[in-house]
C-alpha positions as CSV (number, residue, x, y, z in Angstrom):
1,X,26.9,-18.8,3.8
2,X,26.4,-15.1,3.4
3,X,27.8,-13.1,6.0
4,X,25.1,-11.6,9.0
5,X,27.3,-8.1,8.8
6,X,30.9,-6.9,9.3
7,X,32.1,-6.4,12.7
8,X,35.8,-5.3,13.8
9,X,36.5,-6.0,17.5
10,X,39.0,-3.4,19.8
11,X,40.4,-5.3,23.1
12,X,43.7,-5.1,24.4
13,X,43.3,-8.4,26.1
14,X,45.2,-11.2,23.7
15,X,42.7,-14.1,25.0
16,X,40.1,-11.8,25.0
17,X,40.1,-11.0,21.9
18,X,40.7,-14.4,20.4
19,X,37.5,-15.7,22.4
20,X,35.4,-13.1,20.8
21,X,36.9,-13.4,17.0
22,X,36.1,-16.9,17.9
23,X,32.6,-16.6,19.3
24,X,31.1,-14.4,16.2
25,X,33.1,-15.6,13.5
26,X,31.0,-19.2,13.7
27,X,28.1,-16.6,14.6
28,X,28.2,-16.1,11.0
29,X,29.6,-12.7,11.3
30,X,32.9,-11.1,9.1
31,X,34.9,-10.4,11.9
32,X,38.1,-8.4,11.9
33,X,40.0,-8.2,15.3
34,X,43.2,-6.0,16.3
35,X,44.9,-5.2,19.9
36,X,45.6,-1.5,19.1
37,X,43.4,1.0,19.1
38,X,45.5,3.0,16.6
39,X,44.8,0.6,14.0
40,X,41.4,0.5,14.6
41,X,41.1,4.2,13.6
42,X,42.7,3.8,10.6
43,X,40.7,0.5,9.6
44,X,37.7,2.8,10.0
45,X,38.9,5.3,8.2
46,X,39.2,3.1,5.1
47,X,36.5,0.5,5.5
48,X,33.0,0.5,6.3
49,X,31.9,-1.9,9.4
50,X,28.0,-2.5,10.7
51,X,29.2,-3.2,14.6
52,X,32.3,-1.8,16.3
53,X,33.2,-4.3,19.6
54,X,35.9,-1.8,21.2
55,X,37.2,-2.2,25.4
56,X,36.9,1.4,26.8
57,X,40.7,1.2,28.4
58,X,43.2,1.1,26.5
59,X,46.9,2.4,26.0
60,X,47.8,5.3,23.6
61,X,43.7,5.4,21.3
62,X,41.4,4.2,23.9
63,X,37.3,3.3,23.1
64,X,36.2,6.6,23.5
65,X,38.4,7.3,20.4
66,X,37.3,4.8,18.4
67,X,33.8,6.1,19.2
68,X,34.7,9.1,18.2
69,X,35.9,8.5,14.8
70,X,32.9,5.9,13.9
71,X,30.5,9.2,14.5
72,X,32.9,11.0,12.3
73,X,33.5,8.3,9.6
74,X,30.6,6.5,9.4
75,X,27.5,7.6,11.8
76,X,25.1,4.4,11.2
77,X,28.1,2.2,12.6
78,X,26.8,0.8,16.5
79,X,29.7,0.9,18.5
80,X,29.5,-1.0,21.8
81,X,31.6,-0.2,24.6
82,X,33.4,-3.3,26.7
83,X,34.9,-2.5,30.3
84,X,36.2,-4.1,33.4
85,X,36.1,-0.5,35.4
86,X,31.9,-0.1,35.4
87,X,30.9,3.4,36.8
88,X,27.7,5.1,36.2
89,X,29.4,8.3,35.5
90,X,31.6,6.5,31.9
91,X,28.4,4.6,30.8
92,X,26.6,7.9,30.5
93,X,29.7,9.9,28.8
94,X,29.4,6.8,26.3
95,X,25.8,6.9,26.0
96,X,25.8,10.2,25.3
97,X,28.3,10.3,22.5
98,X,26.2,7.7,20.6
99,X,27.6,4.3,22.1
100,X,24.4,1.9,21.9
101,X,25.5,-0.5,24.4
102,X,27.6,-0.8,27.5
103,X,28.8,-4.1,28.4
104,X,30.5,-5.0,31.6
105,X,33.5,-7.6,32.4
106,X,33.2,-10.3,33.0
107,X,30.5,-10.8,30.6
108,X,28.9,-13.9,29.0
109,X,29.3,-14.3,25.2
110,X,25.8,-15.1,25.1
111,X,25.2,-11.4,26.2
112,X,27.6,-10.1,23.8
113,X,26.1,-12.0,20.9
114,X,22.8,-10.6,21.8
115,X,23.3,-7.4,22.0
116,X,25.8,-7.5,18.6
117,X,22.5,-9.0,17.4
118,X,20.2,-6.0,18.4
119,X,22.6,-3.7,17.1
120,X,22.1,-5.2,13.4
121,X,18.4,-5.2,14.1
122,X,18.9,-1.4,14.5
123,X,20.7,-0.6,11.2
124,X,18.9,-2.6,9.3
125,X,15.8,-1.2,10.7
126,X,17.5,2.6,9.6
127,X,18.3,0.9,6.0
128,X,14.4,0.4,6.0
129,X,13.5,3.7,6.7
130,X,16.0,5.1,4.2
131,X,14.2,2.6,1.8
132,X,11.0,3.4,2.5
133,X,12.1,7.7,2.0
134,X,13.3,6.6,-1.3
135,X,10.5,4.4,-2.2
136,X,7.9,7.6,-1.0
137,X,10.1,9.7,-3.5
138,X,9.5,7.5,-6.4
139,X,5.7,7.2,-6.6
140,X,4.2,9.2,-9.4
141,X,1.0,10.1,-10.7
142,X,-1.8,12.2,-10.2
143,X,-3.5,9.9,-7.2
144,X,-0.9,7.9,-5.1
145,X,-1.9,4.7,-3.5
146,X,0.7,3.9,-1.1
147,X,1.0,0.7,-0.5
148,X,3.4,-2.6,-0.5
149,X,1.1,-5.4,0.9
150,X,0.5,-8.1,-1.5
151,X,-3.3,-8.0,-1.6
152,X,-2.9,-4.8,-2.4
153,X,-0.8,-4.7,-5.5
154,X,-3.0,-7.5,-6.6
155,X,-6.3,-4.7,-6.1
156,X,-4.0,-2.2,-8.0
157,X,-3.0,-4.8,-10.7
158,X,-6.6,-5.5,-11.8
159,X,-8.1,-1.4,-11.1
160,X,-5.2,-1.0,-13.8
161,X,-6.7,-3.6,-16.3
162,X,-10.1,-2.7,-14.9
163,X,-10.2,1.4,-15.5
164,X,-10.2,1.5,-19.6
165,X,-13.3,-0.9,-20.0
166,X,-15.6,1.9,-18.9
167,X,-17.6,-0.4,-17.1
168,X,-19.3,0.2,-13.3
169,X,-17.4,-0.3,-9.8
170,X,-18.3,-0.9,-6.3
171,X,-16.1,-0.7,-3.6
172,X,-16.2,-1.8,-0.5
173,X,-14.2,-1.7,2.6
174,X,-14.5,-0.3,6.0
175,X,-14.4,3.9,6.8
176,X,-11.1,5.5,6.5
177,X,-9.7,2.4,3.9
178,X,-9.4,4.6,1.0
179,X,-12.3,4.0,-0.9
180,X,-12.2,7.9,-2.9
181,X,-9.1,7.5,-3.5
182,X,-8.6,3.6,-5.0
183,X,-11.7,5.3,-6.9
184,X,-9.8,8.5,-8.3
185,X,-7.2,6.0,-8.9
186,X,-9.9,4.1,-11.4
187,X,-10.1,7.5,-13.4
188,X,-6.9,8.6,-13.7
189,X,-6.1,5.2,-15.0
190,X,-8.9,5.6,-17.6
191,X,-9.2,7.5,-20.8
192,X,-11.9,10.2,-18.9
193,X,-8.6,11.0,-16.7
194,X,-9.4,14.6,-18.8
195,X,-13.1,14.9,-18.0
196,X,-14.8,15.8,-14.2
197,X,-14.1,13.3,-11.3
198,X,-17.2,14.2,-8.9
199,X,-18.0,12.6,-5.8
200,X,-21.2,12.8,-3.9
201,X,-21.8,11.7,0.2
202,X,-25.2,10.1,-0.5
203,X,-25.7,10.2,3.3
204,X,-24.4,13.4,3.7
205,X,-27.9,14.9,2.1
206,X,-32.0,14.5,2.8
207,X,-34.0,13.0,-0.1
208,X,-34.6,16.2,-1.6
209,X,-31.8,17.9,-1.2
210,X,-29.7,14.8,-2.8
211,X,-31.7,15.0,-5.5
212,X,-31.2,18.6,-6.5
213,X,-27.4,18.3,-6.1
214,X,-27.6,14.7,-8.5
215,X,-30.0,15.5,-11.0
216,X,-30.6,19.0,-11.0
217,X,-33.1,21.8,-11.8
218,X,-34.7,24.0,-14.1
219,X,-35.0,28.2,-13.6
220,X,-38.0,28.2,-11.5
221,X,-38.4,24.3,-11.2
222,X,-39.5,26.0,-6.9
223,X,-39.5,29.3,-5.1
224,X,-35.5,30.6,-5.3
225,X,-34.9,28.4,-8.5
226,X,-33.3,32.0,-10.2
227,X,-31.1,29.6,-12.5
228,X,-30.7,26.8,-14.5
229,X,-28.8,24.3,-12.3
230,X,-27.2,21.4,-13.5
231,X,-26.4,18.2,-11.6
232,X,-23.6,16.3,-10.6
233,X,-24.6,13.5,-13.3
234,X,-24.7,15.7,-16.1
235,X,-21.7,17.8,-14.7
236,X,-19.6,14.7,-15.0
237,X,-19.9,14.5,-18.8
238,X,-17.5,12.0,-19.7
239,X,-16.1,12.2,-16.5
240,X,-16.5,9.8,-13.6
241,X,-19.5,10.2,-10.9
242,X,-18.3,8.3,-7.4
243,X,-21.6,7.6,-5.2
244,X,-20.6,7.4,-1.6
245,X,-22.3,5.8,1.0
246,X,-24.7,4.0,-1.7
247,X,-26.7,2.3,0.6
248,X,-27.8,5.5,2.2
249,X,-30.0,6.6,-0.4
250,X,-33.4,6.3,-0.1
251,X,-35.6,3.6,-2.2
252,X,-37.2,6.8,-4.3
253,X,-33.6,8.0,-5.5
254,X,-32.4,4.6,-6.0
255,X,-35.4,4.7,-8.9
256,X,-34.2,7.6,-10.5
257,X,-30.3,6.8,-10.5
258,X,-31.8,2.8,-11.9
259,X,-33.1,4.6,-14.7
260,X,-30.7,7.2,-15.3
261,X,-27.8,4.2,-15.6
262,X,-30.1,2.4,-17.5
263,X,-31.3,5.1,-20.1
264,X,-28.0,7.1,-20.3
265,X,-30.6,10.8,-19.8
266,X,-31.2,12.6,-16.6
267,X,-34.5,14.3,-16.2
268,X,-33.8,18.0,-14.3
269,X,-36.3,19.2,-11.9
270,X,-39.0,20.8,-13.6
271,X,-37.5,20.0,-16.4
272,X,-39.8,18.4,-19.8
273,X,-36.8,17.2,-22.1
274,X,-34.6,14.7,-20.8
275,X,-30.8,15.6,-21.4
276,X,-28.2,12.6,-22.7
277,X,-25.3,11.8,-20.1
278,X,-22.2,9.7,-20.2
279,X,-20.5,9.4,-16.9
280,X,-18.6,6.8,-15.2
281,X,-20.7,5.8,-11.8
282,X,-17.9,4.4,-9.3
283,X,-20.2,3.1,-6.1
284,X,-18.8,2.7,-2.6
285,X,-20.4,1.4,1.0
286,X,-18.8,0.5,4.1
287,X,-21.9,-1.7,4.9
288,X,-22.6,-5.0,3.9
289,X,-24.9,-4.7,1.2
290,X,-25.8,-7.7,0.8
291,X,-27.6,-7.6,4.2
292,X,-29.1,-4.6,2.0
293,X,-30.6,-5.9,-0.6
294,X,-31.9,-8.8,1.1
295,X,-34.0,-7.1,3.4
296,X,-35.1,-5.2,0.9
297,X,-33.9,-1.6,1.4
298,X,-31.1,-1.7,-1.5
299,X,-33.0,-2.1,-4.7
300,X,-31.4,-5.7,-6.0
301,X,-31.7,-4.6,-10.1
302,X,-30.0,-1.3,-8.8
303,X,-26.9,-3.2,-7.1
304,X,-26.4,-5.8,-9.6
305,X,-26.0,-2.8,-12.3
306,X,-23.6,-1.3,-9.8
307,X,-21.6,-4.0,-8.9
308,X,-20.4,-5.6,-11.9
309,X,-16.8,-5.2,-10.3
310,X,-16.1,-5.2,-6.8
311,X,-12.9,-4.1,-5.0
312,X,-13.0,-5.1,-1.7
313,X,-10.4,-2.7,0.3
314,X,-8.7,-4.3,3.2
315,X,-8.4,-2.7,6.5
316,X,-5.3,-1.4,7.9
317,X,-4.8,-4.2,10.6
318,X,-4.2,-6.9,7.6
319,X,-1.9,-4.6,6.3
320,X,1.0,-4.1,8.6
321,X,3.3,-3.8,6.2
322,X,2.1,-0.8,5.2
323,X,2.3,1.0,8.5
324,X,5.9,2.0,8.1
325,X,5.5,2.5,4.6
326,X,2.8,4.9,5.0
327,X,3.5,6.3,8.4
328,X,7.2,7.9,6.3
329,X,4.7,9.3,3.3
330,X,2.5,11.5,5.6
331,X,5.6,12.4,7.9
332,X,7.2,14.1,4.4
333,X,3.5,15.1,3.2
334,X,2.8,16.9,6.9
335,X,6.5,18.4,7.2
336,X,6.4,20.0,3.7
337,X,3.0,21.3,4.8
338,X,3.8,22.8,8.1
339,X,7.6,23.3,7.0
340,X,9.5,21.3,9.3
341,X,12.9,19.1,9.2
342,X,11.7,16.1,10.6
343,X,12.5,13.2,8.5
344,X,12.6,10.0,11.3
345,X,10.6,7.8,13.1
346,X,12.1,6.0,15.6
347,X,12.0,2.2,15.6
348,X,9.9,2.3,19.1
349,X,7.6,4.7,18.0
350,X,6.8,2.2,14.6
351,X,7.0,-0.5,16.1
352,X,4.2,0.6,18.7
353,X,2.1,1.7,15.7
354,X,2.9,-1.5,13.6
355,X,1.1,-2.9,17.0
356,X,-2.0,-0.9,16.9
357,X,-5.1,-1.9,15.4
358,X,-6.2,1.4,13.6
359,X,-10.2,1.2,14.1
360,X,-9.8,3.8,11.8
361,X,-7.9,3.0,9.3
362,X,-5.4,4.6,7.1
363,X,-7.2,8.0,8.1
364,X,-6.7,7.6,11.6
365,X,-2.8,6.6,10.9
366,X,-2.3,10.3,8.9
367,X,-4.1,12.0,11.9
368,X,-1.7,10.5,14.4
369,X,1.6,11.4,11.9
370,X,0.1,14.8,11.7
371,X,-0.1,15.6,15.3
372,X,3.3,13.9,15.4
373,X,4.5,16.8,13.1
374,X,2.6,19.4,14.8
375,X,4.1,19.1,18.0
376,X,7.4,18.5,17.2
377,X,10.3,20.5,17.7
378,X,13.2,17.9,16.8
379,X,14.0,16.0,14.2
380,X,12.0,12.5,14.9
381,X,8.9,11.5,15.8
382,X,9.7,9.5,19.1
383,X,6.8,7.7,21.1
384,X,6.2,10.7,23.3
385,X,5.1,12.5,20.0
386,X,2.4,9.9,20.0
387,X,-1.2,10.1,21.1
388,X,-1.2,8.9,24.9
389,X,-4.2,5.9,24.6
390,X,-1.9,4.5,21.7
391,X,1.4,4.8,24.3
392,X,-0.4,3.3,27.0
393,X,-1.2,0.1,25.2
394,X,2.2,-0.5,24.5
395,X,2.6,-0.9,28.7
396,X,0.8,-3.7,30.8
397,X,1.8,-2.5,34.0
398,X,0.0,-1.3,36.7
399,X,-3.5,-2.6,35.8
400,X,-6.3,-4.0,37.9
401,X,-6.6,-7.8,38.1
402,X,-9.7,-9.2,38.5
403,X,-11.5,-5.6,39.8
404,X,-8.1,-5.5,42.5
405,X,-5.2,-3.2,42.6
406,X,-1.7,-5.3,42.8
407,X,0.4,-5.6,46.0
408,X,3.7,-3.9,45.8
409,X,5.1,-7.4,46.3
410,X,3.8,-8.4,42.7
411,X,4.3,-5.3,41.1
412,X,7.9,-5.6,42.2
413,X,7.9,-8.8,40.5
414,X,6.5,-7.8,37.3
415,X,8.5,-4.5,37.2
416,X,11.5,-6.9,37.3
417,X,11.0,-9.5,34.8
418,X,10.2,-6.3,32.7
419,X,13.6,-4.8,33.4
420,X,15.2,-8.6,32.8
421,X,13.6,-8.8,29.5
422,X,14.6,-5.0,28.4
423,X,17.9,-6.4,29.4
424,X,17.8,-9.4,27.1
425,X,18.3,-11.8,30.2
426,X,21.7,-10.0,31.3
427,X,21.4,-9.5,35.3
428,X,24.4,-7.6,35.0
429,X,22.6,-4.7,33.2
430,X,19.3,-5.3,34.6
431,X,20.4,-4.5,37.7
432,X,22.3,-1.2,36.8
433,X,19.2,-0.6,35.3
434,X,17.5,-1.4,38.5
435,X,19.7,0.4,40.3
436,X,20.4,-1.8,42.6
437,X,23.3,-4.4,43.3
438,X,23.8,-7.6,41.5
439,X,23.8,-9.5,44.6
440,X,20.6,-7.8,45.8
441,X,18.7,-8.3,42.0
442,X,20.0,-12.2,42.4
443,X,18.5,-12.5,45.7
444,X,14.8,-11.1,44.6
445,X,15.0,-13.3,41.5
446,X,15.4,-16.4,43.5
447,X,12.6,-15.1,46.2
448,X,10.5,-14.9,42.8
449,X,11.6,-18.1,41.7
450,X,12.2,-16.0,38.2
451,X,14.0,-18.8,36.0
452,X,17.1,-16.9,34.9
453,X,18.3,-17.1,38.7
């Protein structure tokens, strides 16, 4: 069985010790035990461990010691801190030196497994994030599509097989998805990587106005024609023209780009001689077209020229794996930019975005990292660094029921069963956490009937 990390464990205590060696060695863990704090330091010195289990009060090295050196040896080791004399005043000092727990005798082993448990969940967590830096570092290539969910690899796999065949794209997916960018991706993937990529907003422009900017005009075509203008179709010789918001253009243009696909020549404004084009026409909607077309106000010859490929974009929400990966490229993107050290996100601040459903997408995931970055001054993005509607829906308390405002009585009750769970079940630390004593946290879990009295 492979081992669930290394652990060495520091206590003085014989039995103690024995119990715990016991405990997480048929835990699955690779345990190494001593008595003395001395050798501790030097095992640390020359071996690399994932937990350190060491009792605060010892003779000659004592815990804080052995704290010490981990920070010094080897900073991603969690130390937790074991002692039988519990004072507010040492679990702070430990705390602040980088200890990540504080557990107080007598304890259960249950407790002590658990929190040896969340420790791992920590490192490993910072293993992925070092991952995922790397990873960012690697990608190459003109247009970067960031991305490690399986659906879509699968999108990138075929626009790879897809972009040398030269033939026409729609994509679809909701605002904010990336639907530009998987189409630059296309190009760059295609031998007119060399030539124009162009991209129009059809619903950015009126009829006329659209019409000038696609298809252009000849010198004095109307009043203030001075030049010979050419459009964005003829501009994209042997490039690639990407049609945004296709089913925003009105039946009259959807004519003229039918013809101009068909017939390979775009007439300018005021123009007699047609001129030859060949462009790439990449096509993109975040509508349902086919509710288009049926009623009518999509031409149907128009959108089966159109879509004789179809990438369908997933949103952001069936992506979660991406959140991380993503949320660690536009932290380095944004820190570069506004030349800042920031190179973390802490696990509660991804795991509250991993949570979020991102109406918006990828583009509303950069905004958030980029206000992150903009007002940071440290070196993490840490949940306060996050927008506050996305930190309040990380919190249930406090909230109307049914139109009323709680008594205190049941928010005391749901304040405590918070506490109990942030606690992992251990009353001890619940109620330090509580501030109160554990006799008096006992007695208001049994008034509560709260199981784990």
């Amino acid at each position: 069985m492979q081992s669930k990390g290394k652990l060495l464990i520091v206590e003085d205590e014989k039995i103690a010790l024995k119990s715990l060696i016991h405990v997480m060695t048929k835990e699955g863990y690779d345990v190494a035990g001593t008595q003395s704090g001395a050798t501790a330091l030097g095992w640390i010195e020359n071996q690399s461990f994932d937990v350190v289990l060491t009792d605060l009060r010892m003779e000659k090295v004592d815990g804080m010691q052995v704290l010490k050196k981990c920070r010094e040896r080897s900073p991603d080791t969690e130390v937790i801190m074991i002692t039988g004399y519990a004072s507010p005043e040492s679990a702070v000092e430990a705390m602040k030196r980088g200890a990540f727990y504080y557990i107080v005798k007598p304890f259960r082993l249950d407790d002590v497994r658990k929190v040896v448990d969340e420790a791992l969940k920590k490192i490993r967590l910072k293993r992925e994030n070092s991952q995922l830096r790397e990873q960012i570092e690697g990608y190459e290539g003109k247009v970067k599509i960031i991305t490690q969910d399986t659906a879509m690899l699968k999108l990138l796999e075929m626009a790879r097989q897809v972009a040398p065949t030269d033939c026409k794209v729609l994509i679809t997916g909701d605002s904010g998805t990336g639907k530009e960018l998987f189409a630059r991706y296309l190009h760059y993937n295609s031998d007119r990587a060399e030539s124009p990529f162009l991209a129009v907003n059809c619903g950015a422009f009126g009829e006329e106005l659209l019409s000038n900017e696609m298809f252009g005009h000849e010198k004095g075509a109307f009043t203030g024609a001075l030049t010979l203008k050419k459009g964005l179709i003829e501009s994209a010789q042997g490039g690639t023209l990407f049609l945004d918001e296709i089913t925003e253009m009105s039946p009259a243009m959807q004519v003229k780009l039918l013809r101009v696909i068909q017939e390979h020549e775009v007439l300018r404004l005021g123009g007699t001689a047609p001129v030859k084009t060949d462009a790439r026409y990449i096509a993109a909607t975040n509508r349902d077209i086919a509710v288009f077309t049926k009623d009518g106000s999509f031409r149907q010859d128009l959108f089966f020229r159109l879509n004789v490929v179809n990438f369908h974009i997933p949103p952001l929400c069936e992506r979660k794996g991406d959140v991380a990966l993503l949320s660690y490229y536009f932290l380095n993107k944004f820190a570069m930019l506004m030349k800042k050290e920031i190179t973390n996100i802490s696990s509660e601040a991804i795991s509250l975005l991993e949570n979020h459903d991102f109406p918006g997408n990828v583009r509303e995931l950069e905004n958030i990292i980029e206000r992150g970055v903009a007002i940071n001054t440290g070196h993490s993005i840490e949940v306060a660094h996050l927008p506050e509607k996305l930190r309040e829906s990380g919190t249930h308390l406090f909230r109307k029921k049914e139109g009323r405002i709680p008594s205190l009585e049941v928010q005391e009750e749901a304040y405590i069963r918070w506490v109990l769970n942030e606690a992992d079940g251990n009353q001890t630390v619940a109620a330090q956490m509580l501030g109160i004593s554990r006799v008096s946290l006992w007695r208001k879990l049994k008034s509560y009937e709260i199981d784990d009295a």
